[in-house]
C-alpha positions in Angstrom: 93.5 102.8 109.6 97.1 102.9 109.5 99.0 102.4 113.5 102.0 102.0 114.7 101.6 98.0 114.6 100.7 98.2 110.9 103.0 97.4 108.3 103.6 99.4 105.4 102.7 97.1 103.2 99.6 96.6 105.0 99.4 100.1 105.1 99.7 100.3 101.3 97.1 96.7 101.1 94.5 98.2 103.3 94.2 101.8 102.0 90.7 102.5 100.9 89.1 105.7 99.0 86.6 107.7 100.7 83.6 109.5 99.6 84.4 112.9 99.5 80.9 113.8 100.6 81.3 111.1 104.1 85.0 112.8 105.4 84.0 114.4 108.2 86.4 116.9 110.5 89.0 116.2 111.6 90.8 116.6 108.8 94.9 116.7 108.4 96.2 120.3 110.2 98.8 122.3 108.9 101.8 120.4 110.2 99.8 117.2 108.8 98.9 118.4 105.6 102.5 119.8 104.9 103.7 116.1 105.8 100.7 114.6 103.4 102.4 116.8 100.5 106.0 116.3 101.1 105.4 112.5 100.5 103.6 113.5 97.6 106.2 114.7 96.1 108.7 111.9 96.8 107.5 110.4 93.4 109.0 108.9 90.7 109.8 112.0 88.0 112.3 111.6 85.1 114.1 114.4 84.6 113.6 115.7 88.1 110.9 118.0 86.9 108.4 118.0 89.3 105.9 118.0 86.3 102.9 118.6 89.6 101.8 121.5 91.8 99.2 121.5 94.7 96.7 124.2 95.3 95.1 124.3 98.9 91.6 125.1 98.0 91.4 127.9 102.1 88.7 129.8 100.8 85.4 127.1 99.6 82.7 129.9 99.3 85.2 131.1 97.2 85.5 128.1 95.3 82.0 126.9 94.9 81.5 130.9 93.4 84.4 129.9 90.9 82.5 126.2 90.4 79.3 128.3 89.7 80.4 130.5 87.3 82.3 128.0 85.5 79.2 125.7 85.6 76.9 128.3 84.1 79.4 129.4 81.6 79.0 125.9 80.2 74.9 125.7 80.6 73.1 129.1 80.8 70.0 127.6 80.8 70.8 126.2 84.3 68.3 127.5 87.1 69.6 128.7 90.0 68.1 124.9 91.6 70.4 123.3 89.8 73.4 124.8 91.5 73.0 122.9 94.5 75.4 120.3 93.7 77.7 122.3 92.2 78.4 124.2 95.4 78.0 120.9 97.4 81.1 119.6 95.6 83.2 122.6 96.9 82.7 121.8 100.6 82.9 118.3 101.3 85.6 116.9 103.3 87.6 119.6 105.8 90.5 119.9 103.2 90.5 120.2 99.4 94.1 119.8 97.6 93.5 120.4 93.6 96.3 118.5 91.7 97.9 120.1 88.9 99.6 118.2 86.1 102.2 120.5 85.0 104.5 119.4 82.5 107.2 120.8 80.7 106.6 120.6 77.4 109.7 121.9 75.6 112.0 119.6 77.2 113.4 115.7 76.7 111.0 113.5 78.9 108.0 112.8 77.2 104.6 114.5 78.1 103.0 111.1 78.9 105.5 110.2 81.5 105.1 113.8 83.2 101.7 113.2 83.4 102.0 109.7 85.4 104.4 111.4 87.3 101.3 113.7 88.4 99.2 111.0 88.8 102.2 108.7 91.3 102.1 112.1 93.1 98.2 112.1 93.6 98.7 108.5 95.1 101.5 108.7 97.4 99.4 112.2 98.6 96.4 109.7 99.5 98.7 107.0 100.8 100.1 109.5 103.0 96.7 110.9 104.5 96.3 107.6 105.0 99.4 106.9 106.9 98.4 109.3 109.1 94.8 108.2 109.9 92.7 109.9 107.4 90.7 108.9 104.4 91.1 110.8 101.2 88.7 110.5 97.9 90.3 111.7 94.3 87.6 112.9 92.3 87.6 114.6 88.8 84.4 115.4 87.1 83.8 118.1 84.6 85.1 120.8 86.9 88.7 119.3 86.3 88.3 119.8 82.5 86.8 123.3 82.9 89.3 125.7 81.3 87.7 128.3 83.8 88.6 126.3 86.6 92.0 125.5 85.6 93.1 128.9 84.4 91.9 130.3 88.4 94.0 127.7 89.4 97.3 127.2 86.9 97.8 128.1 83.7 98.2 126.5 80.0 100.0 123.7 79.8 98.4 122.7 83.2 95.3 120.5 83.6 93.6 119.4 86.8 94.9 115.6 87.4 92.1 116.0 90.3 90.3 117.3 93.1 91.8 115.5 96.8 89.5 115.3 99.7 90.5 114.5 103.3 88.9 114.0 106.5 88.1 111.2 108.6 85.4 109.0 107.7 82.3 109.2 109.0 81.2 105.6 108.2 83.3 102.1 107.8 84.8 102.2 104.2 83.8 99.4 102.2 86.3 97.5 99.9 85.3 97.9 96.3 85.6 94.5 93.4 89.2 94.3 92.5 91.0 91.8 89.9 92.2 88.7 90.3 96.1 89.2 89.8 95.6 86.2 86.8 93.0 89.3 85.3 95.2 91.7 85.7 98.5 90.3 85.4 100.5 87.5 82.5 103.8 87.0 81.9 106.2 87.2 78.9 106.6 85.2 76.9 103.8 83.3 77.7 104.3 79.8 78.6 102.3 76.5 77.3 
């Protein structure tokens, strides 16, 4: 985790997504979490749009109701047994931030660079929890493309870039495969 001692860019180098379902309290308090979001919103945004909103999910009985009904919207069929994930999902981690992609779509910056805008924001949220000691895991999943969902939590244009857990992690993260930078990375024009 993130110290005084550490540099930002080993800060930046080190961060690591947590499971969602292995952040444990504490999570970020209010001054904390207010902090997490105003980085999050130091992101790159042509236009000076802020083409992103955040949602503090405070109520998750509430949420996993909203989950449920969405869920069996989609699959009547469903038995009451097969909720149990579902409502799992709304109470992992101690804080739940839903990101909102909210463009404008009228205007002269093109809808794809609003929505990277939203997605920059989701980052610099996580490399802030981290900053400050926690873990954070950005899930999606079909709940983000749920219209019922969404239209509890924005409205049309808006679309759930994704769901932001934080806590502390209960276990060691592990570091996940990444690419080589010569994978990942050429230059132009290429040279013989």
């Amino acid at each position: 985790m993130f110290n005084d001692q550490t540099t930002p860019l080993t800060a930046l180098a080190t961060r690591r997504s947590g499971k969602p379902r292995d952040l444990v309290a504490p999570g970020p308090d209010g001054d904390q979490l207010r902090q997490i979001l105003e980085v999050a919103m130091r992101t790159p945004d042509h236009g000076k749009l802020a083409p992103w909103r955040f949602v503090i999910i405070d109520d998750r009985n509430a949420f996993a109701d909203l989950l449920v009904t969405a869920f069996r919207a989609e699959r009547p069929y469903l038995r009451d047994a097969d909720l149990a994930p579902i409502k799992q999902f709304a109470h992992q981690a101690p804080v739940l931030v839903v990101a909102l992609s909210s463009p404008i779509v009228d205007g002269p910056i093109p809808l794809w660079e609003q929505e990277l805008s939203a997605g920059a924001a989701c980052m610099n949220l996580l490399h802030a929890a981290h900053a400050l000691g926690f873990a954070g895991g950005w899930l999606t999943g079909w709940a983000a493309y749920s219209d019922i969902v969404r239209d509890a939590l924005g409205t049309v244009p808006e679309r759930i870039a994704g769901f932001l857990f934080l806590g502390t992690p209960s276990q060691s993260l592990s570091e996940r495969p990444r690419p080589e930078p010569a994978q990942a990375v050429r230059h132009w024009p290429e040279t013989r």
